[in-house]
N, C-alpha and C positions, 0 to 999 in steps of 0.2 A: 327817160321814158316820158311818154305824155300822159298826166294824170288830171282824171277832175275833183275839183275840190267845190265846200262851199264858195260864194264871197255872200256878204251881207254888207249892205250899201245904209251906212250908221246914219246917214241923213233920213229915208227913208225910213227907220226904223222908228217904232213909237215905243216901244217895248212892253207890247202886248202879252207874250211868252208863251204863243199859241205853238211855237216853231220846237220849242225847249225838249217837250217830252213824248217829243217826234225823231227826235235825232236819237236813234236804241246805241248807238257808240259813246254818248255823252260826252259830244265835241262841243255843243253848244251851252250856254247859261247865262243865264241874264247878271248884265255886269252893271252897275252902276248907269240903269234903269235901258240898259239896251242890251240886243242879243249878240255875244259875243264867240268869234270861234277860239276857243280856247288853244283848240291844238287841230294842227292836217293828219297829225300821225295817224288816229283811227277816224278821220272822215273817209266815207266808203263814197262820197261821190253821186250817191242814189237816188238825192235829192227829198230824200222822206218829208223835211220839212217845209219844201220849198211852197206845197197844198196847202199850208194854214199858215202863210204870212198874208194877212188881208190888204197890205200895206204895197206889197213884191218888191221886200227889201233884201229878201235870198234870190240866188241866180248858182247855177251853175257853171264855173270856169275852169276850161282849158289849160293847161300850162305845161311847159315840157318840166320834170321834175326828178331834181337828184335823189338819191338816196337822201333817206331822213338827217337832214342835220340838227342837231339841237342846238348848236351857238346859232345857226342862222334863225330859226323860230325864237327863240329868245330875243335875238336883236328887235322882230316883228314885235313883239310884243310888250317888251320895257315903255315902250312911248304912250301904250294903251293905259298905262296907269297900276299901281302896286295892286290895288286889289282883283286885275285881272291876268297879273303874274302869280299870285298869290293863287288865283281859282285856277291857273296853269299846271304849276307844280303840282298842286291837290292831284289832279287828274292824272299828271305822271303817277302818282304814288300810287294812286287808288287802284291802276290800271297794271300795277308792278313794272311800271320801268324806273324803277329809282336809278339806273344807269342814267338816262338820260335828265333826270332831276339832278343826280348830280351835276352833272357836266353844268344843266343851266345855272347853279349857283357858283359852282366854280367860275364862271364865266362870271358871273356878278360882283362876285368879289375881288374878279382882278377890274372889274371895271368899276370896284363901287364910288370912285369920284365923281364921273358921269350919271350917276343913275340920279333919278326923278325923285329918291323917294330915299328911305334907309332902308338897307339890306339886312339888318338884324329885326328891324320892326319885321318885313316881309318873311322872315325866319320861324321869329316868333308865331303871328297870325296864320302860316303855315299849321302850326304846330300846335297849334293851339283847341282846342274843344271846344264845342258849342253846349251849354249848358242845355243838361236834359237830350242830346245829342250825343251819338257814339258813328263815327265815319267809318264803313264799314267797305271793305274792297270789293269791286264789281257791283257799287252801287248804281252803274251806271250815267252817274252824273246828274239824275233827275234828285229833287230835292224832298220828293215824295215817296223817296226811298228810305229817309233817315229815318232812324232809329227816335223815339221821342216818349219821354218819362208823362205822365197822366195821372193826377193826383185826383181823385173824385171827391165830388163834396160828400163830407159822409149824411149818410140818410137818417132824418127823424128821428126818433123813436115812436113807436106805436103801441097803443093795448089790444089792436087788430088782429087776429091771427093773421100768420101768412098765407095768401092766394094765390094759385096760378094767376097768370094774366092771361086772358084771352089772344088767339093768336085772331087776324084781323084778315088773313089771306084767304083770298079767294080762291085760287086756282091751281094748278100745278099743271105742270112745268112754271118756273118763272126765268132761267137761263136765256136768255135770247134766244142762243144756237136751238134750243130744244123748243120753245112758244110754235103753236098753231096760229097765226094770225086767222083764221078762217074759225078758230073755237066762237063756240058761243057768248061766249060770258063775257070776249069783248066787245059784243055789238055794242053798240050806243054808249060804252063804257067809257070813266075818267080813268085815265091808263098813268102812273108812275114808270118813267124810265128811271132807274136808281144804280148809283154803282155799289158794285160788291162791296165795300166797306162800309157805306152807309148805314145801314141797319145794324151792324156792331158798335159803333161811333154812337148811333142817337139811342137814347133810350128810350122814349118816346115815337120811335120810327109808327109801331104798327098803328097806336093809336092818335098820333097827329097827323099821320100824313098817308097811311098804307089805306085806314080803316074805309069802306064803301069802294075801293081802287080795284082795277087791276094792276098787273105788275109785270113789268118785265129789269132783268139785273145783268149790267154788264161791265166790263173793266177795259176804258179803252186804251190803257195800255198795254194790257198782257193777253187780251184776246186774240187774233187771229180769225180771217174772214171777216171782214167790219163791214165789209160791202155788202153781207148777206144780214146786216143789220138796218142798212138802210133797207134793201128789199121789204124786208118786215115791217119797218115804221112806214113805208107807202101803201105797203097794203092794211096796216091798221088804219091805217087813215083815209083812204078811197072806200075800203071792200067794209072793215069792220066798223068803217064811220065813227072813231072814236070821237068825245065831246071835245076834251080838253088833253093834253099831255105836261106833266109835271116831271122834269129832268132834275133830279138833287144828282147833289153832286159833292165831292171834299173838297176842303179850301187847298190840297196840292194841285200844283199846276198840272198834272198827266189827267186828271179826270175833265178838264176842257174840253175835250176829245171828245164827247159825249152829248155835250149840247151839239158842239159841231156838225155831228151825223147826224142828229132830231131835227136841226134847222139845218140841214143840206135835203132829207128826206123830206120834210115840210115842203121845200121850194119846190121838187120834185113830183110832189101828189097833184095829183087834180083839184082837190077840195084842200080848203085850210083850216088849221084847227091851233086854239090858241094855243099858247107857249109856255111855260112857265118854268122858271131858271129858281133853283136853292141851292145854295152854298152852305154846306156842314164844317167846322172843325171837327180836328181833329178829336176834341174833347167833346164832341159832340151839339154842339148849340150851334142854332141857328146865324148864321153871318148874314145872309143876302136873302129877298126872296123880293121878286117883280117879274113882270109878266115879260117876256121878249117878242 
């Protein structure tokens, strides 16, 4: 039968990882500093990520196509290098097809004379844990799914009693889906686009960065309707004349997504209104912050 799959054109590629937490099958991931297809088995062909390679190092190709073989995709893939056989298998496992992980080892081990690399090391590394990390099934392949241990500094001690803190929000609704761009409060306002996890990460969110804002909160990986996002950011920006927009964001790669719609909607408007990109860890602190 004739099936479309990725291809990704590794000259082309810079390994930006705009494309990664695009592909919801988690066929793609950055392999030793390029985007790699790890496996056709769950490529749907749809092209999700083909929008955000700036480089247009994905394409969509044709091919008449057997039933899934795994000795053949393995042969594909041994030449690519152990660590992206190694993120292969991962993805069988993750996805339950140890059927076909087996087969590819098996295949390994009658061929392990030939191989590029040792077969027990690729076993191992398989198998092996990332510290403060737990690989969880149907993580989809994105990296900003894992599971990550968070040790906090402990705080002070004080003779202070303790204080609420002042909440620093302006407005309600702050959901995207749900914001009036036509409210009042954002005329002329400095408006925060921030993803959902932000504000739990920083602890200092309301009063470094919320405090005098408005606010809009979105996750562009698990939302739905993203298009009715830009809609929104054009008209804050033409109708409500925002000043400035401040997109923070987490240092996983799926919240890229996010500036991308701000500076797509930006181009979009009539009027321009500066930019401004922050990058959180996970543990909260500041990584990145310059104006785009």
């Amino acid at each position: 039968m004739i099936r479309e799959v990725v291809k990704i054109d590794e000259e082309l590629c810079d390994g930006c990882g705009n494309c990664i937490p695009n592909c919801h099958e988690g066929a793609l991931q950055m392999i030793d500093g390029k985007a790699r297809l790890i496996s056709d088995l769950l490529c749907d062909g749809l092209g999700a990520c083909i929008g955000h390679c700036p480089q247009g190092a994905i394409t969509i190709e044709k091919r008449e196509a057997e039933p899934y073989d795994e000795v053949k995709a393995i042969q594909l893939i041994i030449p690519k290098g152990k660590n992206t056989v190694v993120a292969h298998l991962k993805h069988l496992r993750d996805h339950n097809e140890t059927g076909y992980m087996k087969e590819a080892i098996e295949y390994m081990r009658a061929n392990k004379e030939t191989l590029p690399f040792d077969l027990n090391e690729v076993i191992r590394e398989m198998h092996k844990p990332k510290i403060g990390v737990m690989n969880h099934a149907h993580a989809g392949g994105c990296p900003g799914s894992q599971s990550r241990t968070i040790q906090p500094e402990p705080q002070k001690p004080t003779s202070e009693a303790t204080q609420d803190v002042p909440s620093q929000l302006r407005q309600w609704p702050v959901q995207m889906h749900l914001i009036n761009p036509a409210a009042g409060y954002f005329k002329n306002s400095d408006m925060v686009l921030a993803a959902d996890c932000v504000a739990f990460a920083m602890g200092d969110f309301h009063s470094k960065l919320l405090k005098g804002k408005t606010l809009g909160i979105a996750c562009p990986k698990l939302d739905n309707g993203m298009e009715i996002y830009m809609e929104k950011i054009i008209r804050l920006i033409d109708e409500a004349q925002i000043n400035t927009l401040t997109v923070v964001m987490m240092e996983v790669p799926c919240c890229g997504g996010l500036l991308q719609i701000a500076q797509r909607a930006s181009s979009m408007a009539s009027r321009k209104v500066p930019i401004k990109k922050l990058v959180i860890s996970v543990a909260g602190e500041t990584l990145s912050e310059e104006w785009v």
